[in-house]
KEKE-3310 file (N, C-alpha, C; in steps of 0.2 Angstrom, whole numbers, plus 5000, padded with zeros to 4 digits):
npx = (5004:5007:5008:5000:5006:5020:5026:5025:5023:5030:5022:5003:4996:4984:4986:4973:4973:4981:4979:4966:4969:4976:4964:4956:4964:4966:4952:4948:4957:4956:4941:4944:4951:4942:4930:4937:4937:4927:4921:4910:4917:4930:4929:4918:4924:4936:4927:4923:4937:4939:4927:4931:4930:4935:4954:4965:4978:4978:4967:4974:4981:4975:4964:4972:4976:4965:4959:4969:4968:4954:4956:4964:4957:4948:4953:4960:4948:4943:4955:4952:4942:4943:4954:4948:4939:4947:4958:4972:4979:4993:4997:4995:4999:5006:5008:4998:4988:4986:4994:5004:5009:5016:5023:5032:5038:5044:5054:5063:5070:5081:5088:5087:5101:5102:5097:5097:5092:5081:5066:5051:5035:5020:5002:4996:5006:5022:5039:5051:5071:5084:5098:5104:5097:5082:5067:5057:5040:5029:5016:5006:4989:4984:4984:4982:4984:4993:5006:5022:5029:5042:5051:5059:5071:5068:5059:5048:5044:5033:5033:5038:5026:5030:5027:5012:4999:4980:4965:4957:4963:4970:4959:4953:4957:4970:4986:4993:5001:5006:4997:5002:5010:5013:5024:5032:5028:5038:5049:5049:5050:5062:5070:5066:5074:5085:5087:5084:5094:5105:5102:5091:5075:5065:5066:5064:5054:5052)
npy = (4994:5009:5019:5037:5042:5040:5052:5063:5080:5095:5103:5106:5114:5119:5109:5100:5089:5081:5077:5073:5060:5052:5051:5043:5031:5028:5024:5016:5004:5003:4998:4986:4979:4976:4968:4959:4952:4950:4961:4977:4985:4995:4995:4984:4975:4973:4970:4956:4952:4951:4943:4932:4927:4930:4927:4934:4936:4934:4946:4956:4967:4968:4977:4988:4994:4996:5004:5017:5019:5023:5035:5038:5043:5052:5064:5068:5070:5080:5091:5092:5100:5113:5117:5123:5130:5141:5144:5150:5145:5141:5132:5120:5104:5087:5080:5080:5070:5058:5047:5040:5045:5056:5050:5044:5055:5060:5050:5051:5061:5065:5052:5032:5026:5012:5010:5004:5012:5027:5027:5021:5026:5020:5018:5015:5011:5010:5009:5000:4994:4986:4987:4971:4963:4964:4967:4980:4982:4994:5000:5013:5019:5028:5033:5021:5011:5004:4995:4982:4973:4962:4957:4946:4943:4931:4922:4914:4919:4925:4936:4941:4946:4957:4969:4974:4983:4989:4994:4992:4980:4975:4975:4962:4953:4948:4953:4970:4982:4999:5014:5025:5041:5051:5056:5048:5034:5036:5036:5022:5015:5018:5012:4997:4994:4998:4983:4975:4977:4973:4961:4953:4950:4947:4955:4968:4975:4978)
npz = (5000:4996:4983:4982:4993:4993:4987:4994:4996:5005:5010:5008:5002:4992:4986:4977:4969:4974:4987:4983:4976:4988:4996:4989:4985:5000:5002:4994:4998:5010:5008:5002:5011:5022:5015:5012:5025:5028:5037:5041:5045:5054:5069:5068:5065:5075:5085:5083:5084:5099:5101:5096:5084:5072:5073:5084:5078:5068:5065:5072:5066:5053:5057:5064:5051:5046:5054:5051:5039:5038:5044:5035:5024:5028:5035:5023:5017:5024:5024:5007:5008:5017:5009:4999:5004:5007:4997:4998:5010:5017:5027:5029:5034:5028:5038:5046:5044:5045:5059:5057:5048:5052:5062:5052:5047:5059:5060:5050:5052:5066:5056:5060:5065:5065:5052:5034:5024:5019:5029:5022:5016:5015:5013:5025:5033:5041:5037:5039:5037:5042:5040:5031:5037:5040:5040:5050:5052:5056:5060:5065:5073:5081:5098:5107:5100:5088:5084:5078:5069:5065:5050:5041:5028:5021:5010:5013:5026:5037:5047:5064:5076:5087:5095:5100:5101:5105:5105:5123:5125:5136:5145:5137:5142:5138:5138:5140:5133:5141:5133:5121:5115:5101:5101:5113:5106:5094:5101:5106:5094:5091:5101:5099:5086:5090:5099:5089:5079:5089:5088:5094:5096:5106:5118:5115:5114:5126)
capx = (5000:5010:5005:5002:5010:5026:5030:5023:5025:5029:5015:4998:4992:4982:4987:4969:4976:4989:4973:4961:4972:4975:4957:4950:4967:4964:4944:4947:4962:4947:4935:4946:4954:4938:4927:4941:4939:4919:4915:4910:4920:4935:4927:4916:4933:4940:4923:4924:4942:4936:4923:4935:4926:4944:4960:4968:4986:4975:4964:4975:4984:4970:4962:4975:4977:4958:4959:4974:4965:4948:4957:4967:4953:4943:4955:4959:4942:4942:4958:4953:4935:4948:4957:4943:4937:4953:4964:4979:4980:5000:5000:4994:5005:5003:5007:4991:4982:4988:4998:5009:5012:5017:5029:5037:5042:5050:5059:5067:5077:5085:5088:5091:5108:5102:5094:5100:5090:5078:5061:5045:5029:5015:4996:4995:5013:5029:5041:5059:5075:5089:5104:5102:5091:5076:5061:5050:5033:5026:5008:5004:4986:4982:4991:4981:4982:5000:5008:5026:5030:5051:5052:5069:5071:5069:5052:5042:5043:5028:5037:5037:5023:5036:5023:5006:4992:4974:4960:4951:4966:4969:4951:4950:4959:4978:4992:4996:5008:5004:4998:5010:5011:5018:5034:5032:5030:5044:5054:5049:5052:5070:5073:5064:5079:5091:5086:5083:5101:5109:5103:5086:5068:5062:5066:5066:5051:5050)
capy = (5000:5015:5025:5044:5042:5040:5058:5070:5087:5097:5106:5103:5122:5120:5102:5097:5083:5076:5075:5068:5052:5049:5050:5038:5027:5025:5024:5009:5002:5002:4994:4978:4974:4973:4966:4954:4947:4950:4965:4983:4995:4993:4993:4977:4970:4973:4967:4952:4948:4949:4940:4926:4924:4929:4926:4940:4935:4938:4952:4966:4972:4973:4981:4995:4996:4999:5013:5022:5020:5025:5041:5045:5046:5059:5071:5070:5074:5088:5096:5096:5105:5116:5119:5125:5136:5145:5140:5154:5142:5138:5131:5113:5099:5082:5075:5080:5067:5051:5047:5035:5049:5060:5045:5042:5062:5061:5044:5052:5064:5061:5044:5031:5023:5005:5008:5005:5016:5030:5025:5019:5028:5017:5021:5010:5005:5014:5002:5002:4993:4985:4980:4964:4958:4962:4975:4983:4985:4999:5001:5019:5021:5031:5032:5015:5007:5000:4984:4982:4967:4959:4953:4945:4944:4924:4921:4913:4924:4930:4940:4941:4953:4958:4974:4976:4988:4988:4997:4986:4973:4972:4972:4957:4944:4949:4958:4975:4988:5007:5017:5030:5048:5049:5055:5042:5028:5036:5034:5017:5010:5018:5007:4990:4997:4995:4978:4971:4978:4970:4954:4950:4953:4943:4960:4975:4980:4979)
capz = (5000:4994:4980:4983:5000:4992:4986:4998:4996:5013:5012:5004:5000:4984:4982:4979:4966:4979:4992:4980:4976:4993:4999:4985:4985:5006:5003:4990:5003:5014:5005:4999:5017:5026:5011:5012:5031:5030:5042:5037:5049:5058:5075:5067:5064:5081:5090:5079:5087:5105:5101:5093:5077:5071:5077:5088:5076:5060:5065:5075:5060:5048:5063:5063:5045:5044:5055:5049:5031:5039:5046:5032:5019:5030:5035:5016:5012:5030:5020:5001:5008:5019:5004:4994:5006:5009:4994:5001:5018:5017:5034:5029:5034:5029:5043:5050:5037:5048:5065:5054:5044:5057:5066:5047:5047:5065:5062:5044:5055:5064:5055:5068:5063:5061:5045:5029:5021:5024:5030:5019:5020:5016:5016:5032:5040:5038:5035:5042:5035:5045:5035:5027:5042:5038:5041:5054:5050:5061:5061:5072:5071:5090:5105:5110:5095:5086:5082:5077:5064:5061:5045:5039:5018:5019:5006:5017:5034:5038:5053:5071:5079:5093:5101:5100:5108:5103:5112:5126:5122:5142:5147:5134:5145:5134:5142:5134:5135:5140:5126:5120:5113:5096:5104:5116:5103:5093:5105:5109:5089:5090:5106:5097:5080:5094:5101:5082:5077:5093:5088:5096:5095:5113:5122:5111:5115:5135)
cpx = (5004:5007:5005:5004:5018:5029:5027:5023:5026:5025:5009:4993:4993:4983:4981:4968:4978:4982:4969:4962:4975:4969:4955:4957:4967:4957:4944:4950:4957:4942:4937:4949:4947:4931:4932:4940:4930:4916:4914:4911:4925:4934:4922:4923:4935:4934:4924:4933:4942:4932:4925:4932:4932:4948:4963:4974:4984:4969:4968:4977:4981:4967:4964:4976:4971:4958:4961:4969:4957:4950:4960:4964:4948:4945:4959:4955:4941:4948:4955:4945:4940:4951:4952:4939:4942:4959:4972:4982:4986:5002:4996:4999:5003:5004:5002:4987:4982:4994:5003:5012:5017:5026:5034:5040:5048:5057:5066:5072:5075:5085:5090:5098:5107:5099:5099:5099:5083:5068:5056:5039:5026:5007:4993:5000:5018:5034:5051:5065:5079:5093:5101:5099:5086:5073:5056:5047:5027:5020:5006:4997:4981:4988:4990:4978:4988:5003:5017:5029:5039:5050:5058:5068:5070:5059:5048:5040:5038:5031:5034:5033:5027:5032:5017:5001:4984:4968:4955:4955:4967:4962:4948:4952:4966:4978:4994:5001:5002:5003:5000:5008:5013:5026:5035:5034:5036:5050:5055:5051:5059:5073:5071:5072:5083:5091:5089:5091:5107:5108:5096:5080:5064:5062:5065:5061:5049:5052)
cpy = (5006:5021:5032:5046:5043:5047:5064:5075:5090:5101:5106:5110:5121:5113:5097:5089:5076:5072:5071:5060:5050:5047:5044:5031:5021:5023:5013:5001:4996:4995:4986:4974:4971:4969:4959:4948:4947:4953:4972:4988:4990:4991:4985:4972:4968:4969:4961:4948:4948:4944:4932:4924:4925:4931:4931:4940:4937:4944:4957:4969:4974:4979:4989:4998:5000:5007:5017:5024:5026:5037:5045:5047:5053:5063:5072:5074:5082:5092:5096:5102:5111:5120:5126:5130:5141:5143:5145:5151:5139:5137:5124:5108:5095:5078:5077:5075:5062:5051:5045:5042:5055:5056:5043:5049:5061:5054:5044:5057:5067:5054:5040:5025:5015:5004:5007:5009:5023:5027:5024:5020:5023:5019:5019:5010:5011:5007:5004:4994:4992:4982:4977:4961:4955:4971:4974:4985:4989:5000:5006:5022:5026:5027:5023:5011:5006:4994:4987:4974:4966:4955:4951:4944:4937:4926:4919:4916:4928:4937:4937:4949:4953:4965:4975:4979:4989:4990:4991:4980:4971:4971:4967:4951:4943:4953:4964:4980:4995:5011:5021:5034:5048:5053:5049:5035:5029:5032:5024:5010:5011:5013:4999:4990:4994:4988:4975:4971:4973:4962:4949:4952:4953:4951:4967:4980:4983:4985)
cpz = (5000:4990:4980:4988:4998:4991:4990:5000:5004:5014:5008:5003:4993:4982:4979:4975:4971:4983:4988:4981:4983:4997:4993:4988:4994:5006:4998:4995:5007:5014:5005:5006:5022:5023:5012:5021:5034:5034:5037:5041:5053:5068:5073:5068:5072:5086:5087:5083:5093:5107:5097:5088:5071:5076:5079:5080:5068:5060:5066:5069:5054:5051:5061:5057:5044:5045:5053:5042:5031:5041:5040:5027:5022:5033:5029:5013:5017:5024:5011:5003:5013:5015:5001:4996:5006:5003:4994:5007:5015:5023:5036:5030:5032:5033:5048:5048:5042:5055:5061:5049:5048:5060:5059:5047:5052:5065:5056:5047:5063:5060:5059:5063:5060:5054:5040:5023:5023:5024:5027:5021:5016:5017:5023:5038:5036:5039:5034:5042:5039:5043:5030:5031:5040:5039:5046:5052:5054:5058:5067:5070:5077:5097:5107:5103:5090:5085:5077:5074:5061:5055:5041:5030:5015:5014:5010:5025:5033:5044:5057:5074:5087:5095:5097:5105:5101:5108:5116:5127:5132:5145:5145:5139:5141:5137:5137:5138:5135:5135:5125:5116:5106:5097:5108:5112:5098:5095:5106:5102:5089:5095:5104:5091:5085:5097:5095:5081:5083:5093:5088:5094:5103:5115:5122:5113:5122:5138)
residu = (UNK:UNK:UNK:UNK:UNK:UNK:UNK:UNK:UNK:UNK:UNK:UNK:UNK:UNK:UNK:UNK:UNK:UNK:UNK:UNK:UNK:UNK:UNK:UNK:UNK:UNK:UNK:UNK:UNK:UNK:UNK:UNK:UNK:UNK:UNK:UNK:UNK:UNK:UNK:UNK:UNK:UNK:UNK:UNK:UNK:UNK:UNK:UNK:UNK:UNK:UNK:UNK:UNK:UNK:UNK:UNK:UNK:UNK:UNK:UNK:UNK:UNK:UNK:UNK:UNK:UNK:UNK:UNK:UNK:UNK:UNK:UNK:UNK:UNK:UNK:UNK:UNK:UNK:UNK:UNK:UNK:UNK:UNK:UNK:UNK:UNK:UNK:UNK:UNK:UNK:UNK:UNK:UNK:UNK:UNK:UNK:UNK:UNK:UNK:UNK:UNK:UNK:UNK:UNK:UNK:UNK:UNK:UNK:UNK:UNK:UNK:UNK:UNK:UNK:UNK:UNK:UNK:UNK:UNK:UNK:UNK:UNK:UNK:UNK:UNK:UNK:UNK:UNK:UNK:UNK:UNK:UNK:UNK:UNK:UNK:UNK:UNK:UNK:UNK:UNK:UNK:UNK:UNK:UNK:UNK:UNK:UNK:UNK:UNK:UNK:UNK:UNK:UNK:UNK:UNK:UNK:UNK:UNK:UNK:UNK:UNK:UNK:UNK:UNK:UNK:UNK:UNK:UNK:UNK:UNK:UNK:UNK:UNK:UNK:UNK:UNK:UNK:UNK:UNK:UNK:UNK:UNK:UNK:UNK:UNK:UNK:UNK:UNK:UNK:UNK:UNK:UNK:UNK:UNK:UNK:UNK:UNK:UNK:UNK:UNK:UNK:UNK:UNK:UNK:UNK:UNK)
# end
């Protein structure tokens, strides 16, 4: 899931182009992850894996995809009706549009050292490089809502989910972590970066 995410201008005054293909490309995103698992809204989803009708291991991450997708197409659509009221408004950022979007700007500078290259935004996940390892597949869609996915370059590795948060996830009867600020969770993929790079995964995220 990339597409108009890939070149993102640093400022979105007048972009009503840039914004449109983001809103339909998130809105379609949308449409085919949760047509595909048989609900019709990301909180379906998410009760649907409480209620075990699917599997925590294959629900959370559509879950947070849903969200992120469900968020970025409607502060797309809040900025191009914004725009169009105001088309002199040069004090649009797009890292308003998405938290992931946001968390891919802070993690591009600094860069954190372990990478090999700089960071991949994504309509859903940013998407972070370790040498020849492999790749972390961050998913930030609310302070209590996250997932962090190791993927080594073998073909058939699905990864290892090594941190997840999901709202309600401790009140379900699963042990979660504290929910986190988008500095807070920065902070806390650079310190998962530093585990992964030193070798492990078991611990990276404690």
């Amino acid at each position: 899931m990339g597409g108009p995410l890939d070149s993102l201008p640093p400022a979105l005054s007048g972009d009503l182009q840039t914004l449109s293909a983001v809103m339909r490309s998130a809105r379609s995103a949308y449409v085919q992850l949760l047509d595909a698992l048989g609900v019709n809204g990301e909180q379906a989803l998410l009760d649907a894996v409480y209620a075990g009708r699917i599997a925590l291991h294959a629900g959370s991450e559509p879950y947070l995809s849903a969200r992120t997708l469900a968020t970025l197409q409607h502060n797309a659509r809040a900025a191009m009706q914004r725009l169009l009221a105001a088309p002199d408004d040069d004090e649009m950022s797009p890292h308003a549009l998405a938290p992931h979007i946001a968390l891919h700007a802070a993690l591009s500078d600094p860069l954190p050292p372990e990478l090999s290259g700089r960071p991949r935004l994504t309509l859903d996940a940013v998407e972070l490089e370790v040498g020849a390892r492999g790749t972390l597949v961050v998913r930030y869609a609310a302070a209590d809502a996250w997932s962090m996915r190791w993927r080594t370059f073998r073909a058939t590795d699905d990864g290892t989910l090594c941190d997840l948060m999901l709202p309600g996830l401790a009140s379900a009867g699963a042990s979660a972590p504290t929910p986190h600020s988008p500095a807070s969770f920065e902070r806390r993929v650079r310190l998962v970066l530093q585990g992964l790079s030193d070798g492990g995964t078991d611990d990276a995220a404690d």
